[in-house]
C-alpha positions as CSV (number, residue, x, y, z in Angstrom):
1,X,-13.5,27.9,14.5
2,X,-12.3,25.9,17.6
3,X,-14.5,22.8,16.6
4,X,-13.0,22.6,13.2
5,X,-9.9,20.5,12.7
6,X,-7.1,22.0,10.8
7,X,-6.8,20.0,8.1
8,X,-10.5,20.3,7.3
9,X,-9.3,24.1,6.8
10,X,-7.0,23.1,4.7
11,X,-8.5,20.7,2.9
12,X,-10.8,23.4,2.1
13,X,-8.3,25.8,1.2
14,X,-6.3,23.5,-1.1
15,X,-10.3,22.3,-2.9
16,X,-10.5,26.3,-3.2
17,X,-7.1,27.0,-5.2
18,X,-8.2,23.6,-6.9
19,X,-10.9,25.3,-8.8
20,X,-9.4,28.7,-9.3
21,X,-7.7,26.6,-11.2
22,X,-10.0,25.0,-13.1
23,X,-11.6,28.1,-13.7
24,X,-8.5,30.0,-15.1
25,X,-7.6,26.8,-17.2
26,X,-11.1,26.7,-18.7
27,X,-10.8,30.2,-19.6
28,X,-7.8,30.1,-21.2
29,X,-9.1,26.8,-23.4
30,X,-12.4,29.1,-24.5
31,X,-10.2,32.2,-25.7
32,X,-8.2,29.7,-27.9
33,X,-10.7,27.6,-28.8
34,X,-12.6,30.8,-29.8
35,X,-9.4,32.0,-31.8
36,X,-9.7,28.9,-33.6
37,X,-13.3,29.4,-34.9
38,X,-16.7,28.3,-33.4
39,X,-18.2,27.8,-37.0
40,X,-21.8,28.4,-37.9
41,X,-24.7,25.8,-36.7
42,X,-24.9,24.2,-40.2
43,X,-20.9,24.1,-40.0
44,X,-19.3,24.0,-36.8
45,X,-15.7,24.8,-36.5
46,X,-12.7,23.4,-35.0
47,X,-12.5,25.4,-31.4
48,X,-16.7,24.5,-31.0
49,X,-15.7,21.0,-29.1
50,X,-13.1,22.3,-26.9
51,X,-15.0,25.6,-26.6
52,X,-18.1,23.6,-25.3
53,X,-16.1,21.3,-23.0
54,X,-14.3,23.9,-21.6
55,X,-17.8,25.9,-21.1
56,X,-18.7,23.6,-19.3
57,X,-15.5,22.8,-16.9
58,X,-15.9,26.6,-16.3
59,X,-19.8,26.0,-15.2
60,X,-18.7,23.0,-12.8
61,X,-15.5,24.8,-11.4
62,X,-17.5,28.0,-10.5
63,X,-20.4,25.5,-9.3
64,X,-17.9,24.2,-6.9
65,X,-16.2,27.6,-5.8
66,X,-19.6,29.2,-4.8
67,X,-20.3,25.6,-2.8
68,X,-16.8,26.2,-1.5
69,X,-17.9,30.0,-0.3
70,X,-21.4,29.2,0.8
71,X,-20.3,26.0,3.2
72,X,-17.6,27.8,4.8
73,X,-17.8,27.4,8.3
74,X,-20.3,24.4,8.1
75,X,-18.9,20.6,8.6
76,X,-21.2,17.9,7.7
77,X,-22.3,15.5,10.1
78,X,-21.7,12.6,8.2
79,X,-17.9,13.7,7.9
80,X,-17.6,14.5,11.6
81,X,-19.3,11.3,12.5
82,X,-17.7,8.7,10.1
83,X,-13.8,11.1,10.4
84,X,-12.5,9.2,7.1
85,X,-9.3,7.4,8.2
86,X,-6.6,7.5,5.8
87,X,-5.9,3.6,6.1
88,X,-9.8,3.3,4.1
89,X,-8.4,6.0,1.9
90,X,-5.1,4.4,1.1
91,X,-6.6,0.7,0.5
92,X,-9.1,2.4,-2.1
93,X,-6.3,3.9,-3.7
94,X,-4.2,0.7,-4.4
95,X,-7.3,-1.1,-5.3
96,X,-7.9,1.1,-8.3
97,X,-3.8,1.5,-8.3
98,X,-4.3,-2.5,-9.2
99,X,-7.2,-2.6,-11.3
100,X,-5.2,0.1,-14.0
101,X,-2.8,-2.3,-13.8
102,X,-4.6,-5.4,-14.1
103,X,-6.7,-3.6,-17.3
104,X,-3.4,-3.1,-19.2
105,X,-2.5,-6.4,-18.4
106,X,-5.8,-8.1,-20.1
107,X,-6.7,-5.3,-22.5
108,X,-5.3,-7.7,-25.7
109,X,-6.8,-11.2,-23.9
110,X,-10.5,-9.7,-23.1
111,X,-10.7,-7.1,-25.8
112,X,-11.3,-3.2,-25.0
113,X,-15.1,-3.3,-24.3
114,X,-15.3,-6.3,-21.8
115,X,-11.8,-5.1,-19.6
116,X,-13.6,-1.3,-19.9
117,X,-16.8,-2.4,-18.9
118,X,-15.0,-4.4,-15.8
119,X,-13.2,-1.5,-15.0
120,X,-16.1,1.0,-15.0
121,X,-17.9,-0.9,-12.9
122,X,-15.5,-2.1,-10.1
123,X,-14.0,1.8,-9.9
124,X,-17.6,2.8,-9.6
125,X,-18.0,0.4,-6.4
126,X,-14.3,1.5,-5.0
């Protein structure tokens, strides 16, 4: 472990407790939505939606745990070569910061799908 910095341990540490938590949550959302009734395939019921959704946060949560487990000791090259400064980091923040402003600002003047489609597309390149 000497070539790993610390806070790429805890980075790692804090993505790990991240998922547990998605995990537990999506487990939670299945019992209930199961509680409310999954319905029949003719007639779904009302927990189906949230059941599903959750289903599949709990498939994409695990996903990412057993990533988590099976990368442990291994740092990619392009993060050790690139070392992602926190000044890039921070100017990408208040530029999306800004554009969620800006998009309630000119929801009512450009209507909902051209200020969504804007949005979309310029978070996308952020």
């Amino acid at each position: 472990m000497p070539d790993r910095p610390k806070n790429f341990i805890k980075m790692k540490k804090y993505q790990a407790i991240s998922a547990v938590f998605w995990v537990g949550f999506s487990l939670f959302v299945m019992i209930f939505s199961y509680k409310l009734g999954l319905g029949r395939f003719q007639e779904p019921g009302p927990g189906l939606m949230s059941f599903l959704a959750s289903l599949f946060l709990l498939l994409i949560s695990s996903l990412f745990l057993v990533s988590l487990y099976l990368k442990r000791g291994v740092q990619s090259e392009t993060t050790r070569e690139k070392g992602h400064t926190e000044k890039l980091e921070l100017l990408r923040i208040a530029f999306v910061l800004a554009l969620l402003f800006a998009y309630a600002l000119l929801l009512e003047q450009l209507g909902y799908l051209v200020i969504s489609t804007l949005t979309l597309i310029l978070c996308l390149e952020a």
